[in-house]
C-alpha positions as a LaTeX table, in Angstrom:
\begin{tabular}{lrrr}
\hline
Residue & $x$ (\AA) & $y$ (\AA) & $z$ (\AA) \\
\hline
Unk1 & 99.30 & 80.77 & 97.45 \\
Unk2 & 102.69 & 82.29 & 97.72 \\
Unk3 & 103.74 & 80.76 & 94.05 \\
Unk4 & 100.07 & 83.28 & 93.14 \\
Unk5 & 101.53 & 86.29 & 94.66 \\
Unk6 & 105.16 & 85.87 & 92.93 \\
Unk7 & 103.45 & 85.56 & 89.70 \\
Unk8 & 101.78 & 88.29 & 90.20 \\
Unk9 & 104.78 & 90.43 & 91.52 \\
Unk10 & 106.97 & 89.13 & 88.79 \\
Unk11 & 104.39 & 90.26 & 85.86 \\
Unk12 & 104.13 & 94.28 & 87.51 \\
Unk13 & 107.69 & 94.25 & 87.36 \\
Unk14 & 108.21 & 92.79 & 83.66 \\
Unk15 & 105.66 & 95.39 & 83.25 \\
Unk16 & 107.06 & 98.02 & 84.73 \\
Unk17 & 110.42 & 97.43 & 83.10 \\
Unk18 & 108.53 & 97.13 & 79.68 \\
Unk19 & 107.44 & 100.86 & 80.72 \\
Unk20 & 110.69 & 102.20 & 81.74 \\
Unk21 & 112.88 & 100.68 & 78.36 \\
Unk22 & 110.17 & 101.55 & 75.89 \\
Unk23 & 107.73 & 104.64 & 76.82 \\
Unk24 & 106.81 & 105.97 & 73.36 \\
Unk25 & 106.39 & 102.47 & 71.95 \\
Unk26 & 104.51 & 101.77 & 75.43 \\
Unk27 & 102.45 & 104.85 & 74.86 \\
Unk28 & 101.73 & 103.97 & 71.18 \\
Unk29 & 100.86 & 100.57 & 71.81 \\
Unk30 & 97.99 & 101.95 & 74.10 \\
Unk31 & 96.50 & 104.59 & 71.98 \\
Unk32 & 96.36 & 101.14 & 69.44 \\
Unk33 & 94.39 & 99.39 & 71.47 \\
Unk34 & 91.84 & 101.75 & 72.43 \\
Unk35 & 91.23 & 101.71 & 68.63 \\
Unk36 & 90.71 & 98.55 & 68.57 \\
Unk37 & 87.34 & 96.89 & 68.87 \\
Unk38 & 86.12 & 95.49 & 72.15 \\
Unk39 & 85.50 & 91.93 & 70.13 \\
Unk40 & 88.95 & 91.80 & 68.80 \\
Unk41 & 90.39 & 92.89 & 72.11 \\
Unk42 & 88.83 & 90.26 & 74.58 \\
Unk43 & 89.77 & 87.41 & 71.89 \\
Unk44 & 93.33 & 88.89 & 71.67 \\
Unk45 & 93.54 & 88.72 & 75.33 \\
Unk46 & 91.92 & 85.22 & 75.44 \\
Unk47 & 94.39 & 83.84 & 72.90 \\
Unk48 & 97.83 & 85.63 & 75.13 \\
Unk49 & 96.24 & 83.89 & 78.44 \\
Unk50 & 96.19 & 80.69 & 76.13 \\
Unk51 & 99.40 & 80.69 & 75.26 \\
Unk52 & 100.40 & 81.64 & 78.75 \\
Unk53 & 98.76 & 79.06 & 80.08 \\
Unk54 & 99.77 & 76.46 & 77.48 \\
Unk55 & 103.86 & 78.15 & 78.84 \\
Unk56 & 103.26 & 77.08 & 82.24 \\
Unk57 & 102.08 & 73.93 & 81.85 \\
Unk58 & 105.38 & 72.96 & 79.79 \\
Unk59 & 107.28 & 74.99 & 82.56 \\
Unk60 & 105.54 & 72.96 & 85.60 \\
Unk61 & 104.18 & 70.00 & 84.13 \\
Unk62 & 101.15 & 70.62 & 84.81 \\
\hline
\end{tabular}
């Protein structure tokens, strides 16, 4: 459970850093994908956990 809550820490503070170097690209990016459609969003999404997923299992051998 505690690898769960490291994860999770570690990913608000890529995220946060992401925010802090880059704000206008940041803000851009967001006004970008509210123009996108909900379809094209979700499988966007789907395809990033994918490849997330795919990351850790070659990290942990999973």
């Amino acid at each position: 459970m505690s690898d769960l809550w490291t994860a999770l820490a570690l990913a608000i503070v890529i995220e946060g850093l992401l925010y802090a170097a880059f704000p206008e690209q940041m803000k851009r990016m967001i006004v970008q994908m509210l123009a996108m459609p909900t379809s094209q969003l979700r499988l966007t999404a789907l395809v990033i956990a994918g490849i997330g997923l795919f990351g850790l299992w070659l990290a942990r051998g999973i």
